[in-house]
C-alpha positions as CSV (number, residue, x, y, z in Angstrom):
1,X,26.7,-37.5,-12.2
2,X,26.4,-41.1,-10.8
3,X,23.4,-43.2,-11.0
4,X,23.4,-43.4,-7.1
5,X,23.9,-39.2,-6.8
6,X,20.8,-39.1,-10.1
7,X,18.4,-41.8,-7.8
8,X,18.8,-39.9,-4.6
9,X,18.0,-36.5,-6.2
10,X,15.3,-37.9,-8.0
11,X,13.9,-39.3,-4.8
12,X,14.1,-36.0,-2.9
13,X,12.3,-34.3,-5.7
14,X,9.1,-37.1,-4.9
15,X,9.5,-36.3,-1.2
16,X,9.4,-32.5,-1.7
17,X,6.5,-33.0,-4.1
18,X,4.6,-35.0,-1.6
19,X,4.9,-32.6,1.2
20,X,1.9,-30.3,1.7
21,X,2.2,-26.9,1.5
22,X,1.4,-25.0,5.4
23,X,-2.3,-23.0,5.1
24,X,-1.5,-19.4,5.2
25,X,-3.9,-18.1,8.5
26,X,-6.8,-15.4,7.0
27,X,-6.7,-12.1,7.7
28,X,-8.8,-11.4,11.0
29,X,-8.8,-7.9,11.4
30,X,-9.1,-4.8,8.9
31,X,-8.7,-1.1,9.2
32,X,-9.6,1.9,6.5
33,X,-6.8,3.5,5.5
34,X,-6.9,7.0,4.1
35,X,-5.6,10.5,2.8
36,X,-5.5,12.9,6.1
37,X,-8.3,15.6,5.2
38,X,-7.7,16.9,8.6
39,X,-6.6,21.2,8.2
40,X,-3.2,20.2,9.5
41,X,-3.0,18.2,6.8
42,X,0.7,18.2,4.1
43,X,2.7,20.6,7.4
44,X,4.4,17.1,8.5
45,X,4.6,15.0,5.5
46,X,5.5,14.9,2.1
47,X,3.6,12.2,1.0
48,X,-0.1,12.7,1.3
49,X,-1.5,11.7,-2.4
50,X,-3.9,8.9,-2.0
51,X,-1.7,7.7,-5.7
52,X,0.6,7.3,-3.3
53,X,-0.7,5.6,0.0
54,X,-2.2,3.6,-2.5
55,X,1.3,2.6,-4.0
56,X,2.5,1.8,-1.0
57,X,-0.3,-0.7,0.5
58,X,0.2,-2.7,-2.2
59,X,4.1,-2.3,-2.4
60,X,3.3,-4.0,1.2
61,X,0.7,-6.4,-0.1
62,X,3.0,-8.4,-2.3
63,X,5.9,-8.7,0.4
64,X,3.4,-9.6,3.2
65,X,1.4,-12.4,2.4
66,X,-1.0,-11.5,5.3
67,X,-1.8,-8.1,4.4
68,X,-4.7,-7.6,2.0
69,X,-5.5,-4.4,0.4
70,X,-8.7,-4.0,-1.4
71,X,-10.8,-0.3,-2.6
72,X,-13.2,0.8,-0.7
73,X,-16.2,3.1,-2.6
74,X,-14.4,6.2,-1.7
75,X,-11.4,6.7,-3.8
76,X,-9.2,8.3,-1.2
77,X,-9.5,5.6,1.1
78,X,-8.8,1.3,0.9
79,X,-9.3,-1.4,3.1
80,X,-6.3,-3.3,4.8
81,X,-6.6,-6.3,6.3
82,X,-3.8,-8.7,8.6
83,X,-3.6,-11.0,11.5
84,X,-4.1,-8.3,14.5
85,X,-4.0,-4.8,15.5
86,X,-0.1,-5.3,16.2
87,X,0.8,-5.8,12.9
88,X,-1.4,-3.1,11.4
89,X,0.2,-0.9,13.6
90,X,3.5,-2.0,12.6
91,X,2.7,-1.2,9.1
92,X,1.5,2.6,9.6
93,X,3.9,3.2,12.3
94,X,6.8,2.4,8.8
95,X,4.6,4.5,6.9
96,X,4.4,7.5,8.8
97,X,7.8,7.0,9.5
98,X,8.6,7.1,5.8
99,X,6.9,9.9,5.4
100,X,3.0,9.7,5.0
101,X,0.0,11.4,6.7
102,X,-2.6,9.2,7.1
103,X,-6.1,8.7,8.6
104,X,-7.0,5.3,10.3
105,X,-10.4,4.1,11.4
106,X,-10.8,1.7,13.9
107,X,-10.1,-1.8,13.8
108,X,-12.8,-4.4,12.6
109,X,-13.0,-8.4,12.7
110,X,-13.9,-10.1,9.1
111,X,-16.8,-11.9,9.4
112,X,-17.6,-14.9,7.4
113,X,-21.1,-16.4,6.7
114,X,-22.0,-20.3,6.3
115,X,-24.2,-22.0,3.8
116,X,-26.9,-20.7,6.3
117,X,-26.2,-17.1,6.1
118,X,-24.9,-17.6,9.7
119,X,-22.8,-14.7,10.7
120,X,-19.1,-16.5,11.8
121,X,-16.4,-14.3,13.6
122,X,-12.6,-15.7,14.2
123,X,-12.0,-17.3,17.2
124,X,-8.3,-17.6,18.6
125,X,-6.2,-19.2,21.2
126,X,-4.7,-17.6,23.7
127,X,-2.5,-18.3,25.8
128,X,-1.3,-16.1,29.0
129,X,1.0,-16.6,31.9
130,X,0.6,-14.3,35.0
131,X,1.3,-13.7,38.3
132,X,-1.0,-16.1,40.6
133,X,-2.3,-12.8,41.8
134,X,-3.3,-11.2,38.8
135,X,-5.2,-14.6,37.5
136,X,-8.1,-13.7,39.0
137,X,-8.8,-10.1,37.1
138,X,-7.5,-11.4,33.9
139,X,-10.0,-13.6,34.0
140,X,-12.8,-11.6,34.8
141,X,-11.6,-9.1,32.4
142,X,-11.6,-11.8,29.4
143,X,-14.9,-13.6,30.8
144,X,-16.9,-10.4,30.0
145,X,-15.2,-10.0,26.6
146,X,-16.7,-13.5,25.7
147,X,-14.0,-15.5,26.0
148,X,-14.1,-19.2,27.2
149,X,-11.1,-21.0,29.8
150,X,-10.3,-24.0,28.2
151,X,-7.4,-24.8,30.9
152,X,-5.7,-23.2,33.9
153,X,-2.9,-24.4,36.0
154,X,0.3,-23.4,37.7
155,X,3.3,-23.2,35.8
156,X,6.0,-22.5,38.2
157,X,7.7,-19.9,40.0
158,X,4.6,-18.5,41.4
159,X,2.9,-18.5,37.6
160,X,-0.3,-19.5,36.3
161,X,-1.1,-20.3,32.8
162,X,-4.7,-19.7,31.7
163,X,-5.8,-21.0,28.2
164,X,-8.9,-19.9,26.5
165,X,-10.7,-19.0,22.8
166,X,-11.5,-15.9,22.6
167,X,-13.0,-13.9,20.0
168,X,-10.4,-11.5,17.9
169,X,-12.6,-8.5,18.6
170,X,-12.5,-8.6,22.0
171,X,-8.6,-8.5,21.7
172,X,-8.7,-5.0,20.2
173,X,-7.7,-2.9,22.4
174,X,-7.1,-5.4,25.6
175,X,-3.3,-5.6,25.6
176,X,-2.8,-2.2,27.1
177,X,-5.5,-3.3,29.8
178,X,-3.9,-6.4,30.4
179,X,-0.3,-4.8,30.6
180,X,-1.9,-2.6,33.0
181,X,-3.9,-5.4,35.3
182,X,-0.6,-7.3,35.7
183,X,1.9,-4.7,36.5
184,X,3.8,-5.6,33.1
185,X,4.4,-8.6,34.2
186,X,2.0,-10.9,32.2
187,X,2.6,-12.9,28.9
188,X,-0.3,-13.3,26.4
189,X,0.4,-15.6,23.2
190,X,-2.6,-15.5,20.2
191,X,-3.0,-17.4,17.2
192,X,-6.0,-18.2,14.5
193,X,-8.0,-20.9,15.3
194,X,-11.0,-20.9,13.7
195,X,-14.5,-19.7,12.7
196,X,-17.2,-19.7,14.9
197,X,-20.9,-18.1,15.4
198,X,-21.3,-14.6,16.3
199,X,-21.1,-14.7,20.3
200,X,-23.2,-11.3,20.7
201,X,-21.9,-7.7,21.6
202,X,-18.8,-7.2,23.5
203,X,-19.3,-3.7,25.6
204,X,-16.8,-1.1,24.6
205,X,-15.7,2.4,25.6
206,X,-17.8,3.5,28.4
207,X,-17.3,7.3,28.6
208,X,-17.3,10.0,26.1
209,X,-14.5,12.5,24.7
210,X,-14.0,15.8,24.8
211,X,-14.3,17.7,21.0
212,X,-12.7,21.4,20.1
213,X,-15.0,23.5,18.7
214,X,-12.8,25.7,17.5
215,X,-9.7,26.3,15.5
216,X,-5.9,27.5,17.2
217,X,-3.6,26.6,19.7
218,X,-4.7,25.1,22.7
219,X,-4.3,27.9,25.9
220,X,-3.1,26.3,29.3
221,X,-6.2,28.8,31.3
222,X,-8.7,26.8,29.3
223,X,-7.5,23.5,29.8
224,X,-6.9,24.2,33.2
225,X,-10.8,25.1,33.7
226,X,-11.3,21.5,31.3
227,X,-9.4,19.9,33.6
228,X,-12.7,19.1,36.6
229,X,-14.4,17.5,33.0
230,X,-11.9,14.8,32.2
231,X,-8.4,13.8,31.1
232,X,-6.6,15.9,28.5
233,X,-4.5,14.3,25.8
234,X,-3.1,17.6,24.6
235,X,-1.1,20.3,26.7
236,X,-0.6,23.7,26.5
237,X,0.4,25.7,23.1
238,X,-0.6,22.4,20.7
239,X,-2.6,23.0,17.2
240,X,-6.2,22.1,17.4
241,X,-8.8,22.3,15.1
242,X,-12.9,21.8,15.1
243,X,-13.9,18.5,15.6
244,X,-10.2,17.0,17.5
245,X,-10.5,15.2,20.5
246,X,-8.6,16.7,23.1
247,X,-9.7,14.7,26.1
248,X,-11.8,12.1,27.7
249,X,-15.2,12.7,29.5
250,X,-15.7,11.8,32.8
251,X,-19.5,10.7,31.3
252,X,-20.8,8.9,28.9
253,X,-21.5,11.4,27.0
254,X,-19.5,13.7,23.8
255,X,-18.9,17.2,25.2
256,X,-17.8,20.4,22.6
257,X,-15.3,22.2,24.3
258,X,-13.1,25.4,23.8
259,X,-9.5,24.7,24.1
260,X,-8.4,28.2,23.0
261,X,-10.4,30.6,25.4
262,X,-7.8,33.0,27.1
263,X,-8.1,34.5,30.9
264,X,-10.0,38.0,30.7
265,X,-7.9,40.9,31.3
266,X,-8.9,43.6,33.9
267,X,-7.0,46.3,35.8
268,X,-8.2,44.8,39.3
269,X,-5.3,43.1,41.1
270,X,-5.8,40.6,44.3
271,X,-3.6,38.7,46.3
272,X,-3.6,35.2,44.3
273,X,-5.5,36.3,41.6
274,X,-2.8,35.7,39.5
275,X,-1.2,33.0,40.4
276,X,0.6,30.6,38.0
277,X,-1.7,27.9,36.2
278,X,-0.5,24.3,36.9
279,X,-1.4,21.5,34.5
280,X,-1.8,18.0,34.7
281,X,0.5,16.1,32.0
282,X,-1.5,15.1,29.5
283,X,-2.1,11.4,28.7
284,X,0.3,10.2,26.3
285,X,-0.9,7.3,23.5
286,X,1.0,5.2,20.9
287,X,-0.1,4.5,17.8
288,X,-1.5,0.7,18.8
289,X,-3.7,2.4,22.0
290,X,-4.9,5.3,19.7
291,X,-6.5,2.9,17.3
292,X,-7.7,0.3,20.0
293,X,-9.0,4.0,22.0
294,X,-11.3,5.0,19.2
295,X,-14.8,4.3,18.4
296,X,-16.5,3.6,14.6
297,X,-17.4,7.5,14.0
298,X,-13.8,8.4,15.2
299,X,-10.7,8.4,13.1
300,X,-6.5,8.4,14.0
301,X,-4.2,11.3,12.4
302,X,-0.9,10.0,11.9
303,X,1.7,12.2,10.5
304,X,5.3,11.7,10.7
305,X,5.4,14.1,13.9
306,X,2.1,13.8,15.7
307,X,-0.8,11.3,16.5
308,X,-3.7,13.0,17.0
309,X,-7.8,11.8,17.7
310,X,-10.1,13.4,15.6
311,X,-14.3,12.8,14.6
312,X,-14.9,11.5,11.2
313,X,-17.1,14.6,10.8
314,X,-15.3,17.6,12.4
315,X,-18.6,20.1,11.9
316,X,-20.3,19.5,15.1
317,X,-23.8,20.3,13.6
318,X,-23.1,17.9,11.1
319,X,-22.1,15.6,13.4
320,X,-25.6,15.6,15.1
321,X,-27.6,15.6,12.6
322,X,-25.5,12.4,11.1
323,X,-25.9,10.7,14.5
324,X,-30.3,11.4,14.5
325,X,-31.7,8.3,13.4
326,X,-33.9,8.5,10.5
């Protein structure tokens, strides 16, 4: 090797060493993973051992340098936390396509706390380009979330871009909405920017569910008589259980319901008493609106075949008496 070819490698090595390394953005928002105790649970999967989930998380962990996986005080359950609902839901949507039954709680920011005891929640930028149309909703939608317009111009073609910080928990659950306000046709671009002080509460799911109370397979005479109480997420002839949320409330309210309750049987016959019961489709979710739909007493079943709501505590008397304050 020349003396020229030893200088310049030598002097690319003092470049390379001088060169700061990128900061690696924190993890924002965390979920509790855990075993499915649900009784549908192991008919779908073949991996339900928490050994296992647990083997797995952290199989993830040391590929991903934004996941973190820590253990929670239960030992069936851990704590994973990333950059975002999205890619949490990436990484259970590969699980339970792998194989593994799982039950997810709802997504939660980290908070920090200064040398104050200040609580600090992550703030990010976003970025969105809509339809000059739309602009106006997406930003009343965002304003009451907390967030703060930084800029706002056109940006061609009959596009506006709106910039703003916004606090990651009001994200949760906003892309659907968003998808929704601007007829598919809006962008929205987020990334870390920084810490900031607790901005207050952000409103969240304003009406109720509808819980089975009972065990079996849902009949289509009692969902059609559910139907005048809200919108169904399950049809006719699907498993249920005690404590599964089956629908939405048209309240505010959580409402036990029988999904299983068959049409009495009589020897009278009338013109049109027996016609044909015609259901509404039931409302379809994904895996990201499932865990952006539910609330912090609420889990998601994921198994390699079905998604399914469910209460933490499936006895409703249990329930009650856990939601009674002391």
């Amino acid at each position: 090797m020349s003396k020229a070819t030893v200088a310049d490698t030598l002097c690319a090595l003092e470049v390379t060493e001088a060169l700061p390394s990128l900061p690696i953005d924190p993890p924002t928002i965390s979920m509790t993973v855990g075993v499915n105790d649900s009784p549908l649970a192991g008919r779908e999967g073949d991996k339900v051992q928490s050994r296992v989930i647990r083997d797995r998380l952290l199989k993830e962990a040391e590929a991903n340098v934004a996941i973190r996986v820590t253990e929670t005080a239960g030992a069936d359950a851990y704590e994973v936390a990333g950059r975002g609902e999205l890619q949490l839901g990436v990484l259970i949507e590969n699980m339970r396509r792998e194989g593994f039954e799982l039950s997810i709680s709802r997504p939660r920011v980290v908070y920090q706390k200064d040398e104050n005891g200040q609580l600090l929640e992550p703030i990010e930028d976003v970025m969105i380009d809509v339809d000059d149309e739309f602009s106006g909703i997406v930003i009343e939608k965002l304003s009451a979330r907390k967030a703060e317009m930084t800029d706002m111009g056109p940006s061609g073609a009959g596009k506006t871009r709106i910039q703003l910080k916004c606090p990651s928990r009001a994200l949760i659950g906003y892309q659907g909405e968003f998808l929704t306000d601007t007829r598919g046709s809006g962008v929205l671009n987020r990334v870390f920017s920084h810490y900031e002080a607790h901005k207050g509460s952000i409103e969240g799911r304003i009406k109720g569910v509808l819980v089975s109370n009972s065990d079996g397979e849902t009949a289509a005479y009692a969902l059609w008589n559910l139907e005048d109480r809200g919108v169904m997420f399950v049809g006719a002839g699907e498993k249920t259980y005690q404590g599964m949320i089956i629908g939405e409330n048209s309240r505010w309210d959580d409402l036990d319901v029988n999904p299983i309750k068959g049409k009495q049987l009589t020897n009278v016959r009338a013109s049109g008493k027996d016609e044909s019961v015609r259901l509404t489709p039931p409302r379809q979710m994904s895996l990201e609106q499932a865990i952006a739909y539910i609330e912090k007493d609420e889990l998601v079943e994921v198994t390699p075949k079905n998604i399914r709501l469910r209460k933490e505590v499936l006895n409703p008397s249990f329930r009650k008496k856990r939601q009674k304050p002391d």
